[in-house]
Structures are given as C-alpha cells and as structure tokens.
C-alpha positions in Angstrom: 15.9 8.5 5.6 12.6 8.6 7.4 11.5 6.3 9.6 8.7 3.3 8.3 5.4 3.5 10.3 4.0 0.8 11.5 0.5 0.0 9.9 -1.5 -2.8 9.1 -2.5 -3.9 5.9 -6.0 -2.3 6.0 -4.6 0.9 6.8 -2.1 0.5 3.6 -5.4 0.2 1.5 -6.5 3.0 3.0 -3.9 5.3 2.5 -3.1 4.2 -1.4 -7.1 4.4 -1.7 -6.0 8.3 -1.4 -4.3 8.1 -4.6 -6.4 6.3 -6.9 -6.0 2.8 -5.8 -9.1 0.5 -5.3 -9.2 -2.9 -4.2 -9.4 -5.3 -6.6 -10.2 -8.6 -5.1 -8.3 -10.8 -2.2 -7.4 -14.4 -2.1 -6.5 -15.3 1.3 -4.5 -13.0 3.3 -3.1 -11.6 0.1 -5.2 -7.8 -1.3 -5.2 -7.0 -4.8 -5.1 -3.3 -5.2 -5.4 -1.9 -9.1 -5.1 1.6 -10.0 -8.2 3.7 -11.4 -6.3 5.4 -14.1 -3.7 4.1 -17.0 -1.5 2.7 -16.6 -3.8 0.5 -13.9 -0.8 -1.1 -12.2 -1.9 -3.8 -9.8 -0.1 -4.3 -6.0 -0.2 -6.6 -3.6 -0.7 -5.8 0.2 -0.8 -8.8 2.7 -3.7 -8.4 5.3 -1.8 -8.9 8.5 -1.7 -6.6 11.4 1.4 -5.3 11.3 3.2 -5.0 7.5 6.7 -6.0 7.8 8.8 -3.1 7.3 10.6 -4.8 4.0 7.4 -5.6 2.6 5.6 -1.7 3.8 9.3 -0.3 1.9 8.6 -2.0 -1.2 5.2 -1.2 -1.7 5.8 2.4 -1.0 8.4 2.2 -3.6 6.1 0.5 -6.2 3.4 3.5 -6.0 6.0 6.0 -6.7 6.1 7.9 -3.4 8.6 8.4 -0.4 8.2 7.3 2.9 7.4 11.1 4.1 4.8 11.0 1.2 3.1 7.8 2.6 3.2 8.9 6.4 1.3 11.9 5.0 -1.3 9.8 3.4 -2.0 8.0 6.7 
C-alpha cells in the first residue's frame, strides 16, 4: 500500500478537477465537487490545510482511483 500525500483541500480540487470534477458550490469549510458527466456523483472535500489522511483515503476511494492514481494526479 502506497503511502497518502499530504495535500490540502484546494489541491484535492485540483487534482479531481483532472478527471472531470468541478466545484459545485461550498458552505463553510465544506467543497461541493459534482462530476461533469453521468452519473454526476457529488463529493465532499473539507477546505483545510492539511486533509486528514482518513478523510484524503475516503475520498480517493469514492472517485474510483488508487492512491498511486491520485499522487499521479497531483
């Protein structure tokens, strides 16, 4: 298993903006990311500094990709 980076949550929007994510609106510290293309899944990635690495691990999970897949992305 691959090691998590460690990113903020601007840089997470960033990198799923890569794959057809946009942001969709935020409330608070809380992004709403929805995907471009059916089946427009919606995400949520917390605007901190630093993503905790639970948190970063479950959103990589919910977009489908590995951990190597997301590092690439970055």
């Amino acid at each position: 298993m691959s090691a998590l980076p460690v990113v903020s949550g601007r840089k997470v929007v960033e990198a799923l903006r890569k794959i057809g994510y946009v942001l969709d609106r935020q409330r608070g510290s809380h992004m709403i990311l929805r995907q471009q293309a059916p089946p427009n899944r919606r995400l949520t990635v917390p605007d901190h500094k630093e993503v905790a690495k639970g948190t970063l691990r479950a959103i990589i999970r919910q977009v489908g990709l590995t951990v190597e897949e997301f590092r690439n992305l970055l």
